[in-house]
N, C-alpha and C positions, 0 to 999 in steps of 0.2 A: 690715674692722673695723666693719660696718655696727653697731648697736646690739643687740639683742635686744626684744623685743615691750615687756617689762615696762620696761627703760631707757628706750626711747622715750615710751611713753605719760607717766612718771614726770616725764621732763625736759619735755615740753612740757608736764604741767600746772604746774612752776615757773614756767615762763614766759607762761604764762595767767595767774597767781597774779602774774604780776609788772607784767602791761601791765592788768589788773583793776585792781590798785592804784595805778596809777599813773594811770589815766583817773578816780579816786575822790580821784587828792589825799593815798592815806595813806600818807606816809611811812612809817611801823613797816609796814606790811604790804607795799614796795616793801623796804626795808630787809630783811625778814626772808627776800627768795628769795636774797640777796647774802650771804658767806659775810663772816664778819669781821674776816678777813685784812688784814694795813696792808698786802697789796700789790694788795689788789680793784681792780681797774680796772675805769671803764664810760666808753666815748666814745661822746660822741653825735652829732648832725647837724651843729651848729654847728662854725667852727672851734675854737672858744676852752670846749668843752667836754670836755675830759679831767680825769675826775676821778680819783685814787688814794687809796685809804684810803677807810674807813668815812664818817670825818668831810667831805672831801670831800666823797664820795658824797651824804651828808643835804643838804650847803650845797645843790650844786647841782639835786635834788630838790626842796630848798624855794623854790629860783629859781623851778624849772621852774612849781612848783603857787603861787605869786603872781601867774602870767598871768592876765589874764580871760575863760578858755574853760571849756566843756567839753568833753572826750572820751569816745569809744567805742574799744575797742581789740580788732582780733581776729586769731586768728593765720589764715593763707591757704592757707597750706603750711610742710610740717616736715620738717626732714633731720637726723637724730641719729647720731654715728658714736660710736664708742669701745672703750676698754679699761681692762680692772679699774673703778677708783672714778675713772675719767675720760670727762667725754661732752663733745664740743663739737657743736652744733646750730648748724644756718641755716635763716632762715626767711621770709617772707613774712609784713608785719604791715600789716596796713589799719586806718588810722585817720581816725574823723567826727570833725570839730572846728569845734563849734557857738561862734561871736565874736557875740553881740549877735543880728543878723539872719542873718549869714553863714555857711552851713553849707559845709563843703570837706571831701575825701574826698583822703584821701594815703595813697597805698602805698611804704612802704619795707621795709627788709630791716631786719632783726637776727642778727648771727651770738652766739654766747654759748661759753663755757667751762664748764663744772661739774666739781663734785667729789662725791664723796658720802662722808659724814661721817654715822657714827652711819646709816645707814640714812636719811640725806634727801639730795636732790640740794642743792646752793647752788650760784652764779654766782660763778664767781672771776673774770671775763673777760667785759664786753657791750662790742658794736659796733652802734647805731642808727645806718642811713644812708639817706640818699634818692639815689635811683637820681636820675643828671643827665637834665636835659631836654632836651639835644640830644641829635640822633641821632649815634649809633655805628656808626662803619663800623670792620668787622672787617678785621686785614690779610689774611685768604685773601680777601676779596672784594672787593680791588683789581682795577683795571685792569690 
């Protein structure tokens, strides 16, 4: 079910469109890659970040853009599978986030759902995570 050439490029530039806007702060342009379904889901890194619904979605968007940073957001890599008006993608997203002096480079992942409605992709479904800092031992590579 891999995606098709035109699906993929499509869906990762929503989600270009969506980590642009969201290192920029503008809610309406973060808002408009999400589809506006009351049942949008987006989870994020923290624990106590699940939002559902539109209205959600904004609160905790405007949380997020009341921090005092700025960011850079890019995607690193992309995986897009699907069928019909259904794509869900994973991805690799690298973000600089400039605190005062302090500049930091974090790589985490996003996985996403989409739909496409009317000839546009939307996000009914995001998962931002950060990969844990301990290492991972695989079970085939017990003792």
């Amino acid at each position: 079910m891999k995606a098709d050439e035109a699906t993929s490029r499509q869906v990762g530039e929503v989600l270009e469109r969506m980590l642009t806007a969201y290192a920029a702060k503008d809610i309406e342009g973060v808002m408009a890659c999400y589809h506006p379904w009351s049942g949008v889901l987006a989870i994020g890194s923290s624990g106590d970040e699940i939002r559902l619904g539109p209205g959600d979605l904004r609160a905790g968007f405007a949380a997020d853009f009341a921090q005092p940073f700025d960011l850079r957001q890019e995607l690193t890599w992309l995986s897009v599978a699907g069928h019909d008006d259904t794509a869900w993608a994973a991805a690799g997203c690298r973000s600089i986030i400039t605190s005062g002096e302090l500049v930091s480079t974090v790589d985490a992942r996003l996985t996403a759902v989409l739909i496409r409605q009317h000839d546009q992709w939307l996000i009914v479904q995001s998962h931002f995570s950060l990969p844990s800092m301990e290492p991972s031992v695989r079970p085939d590579m017990q003792p």
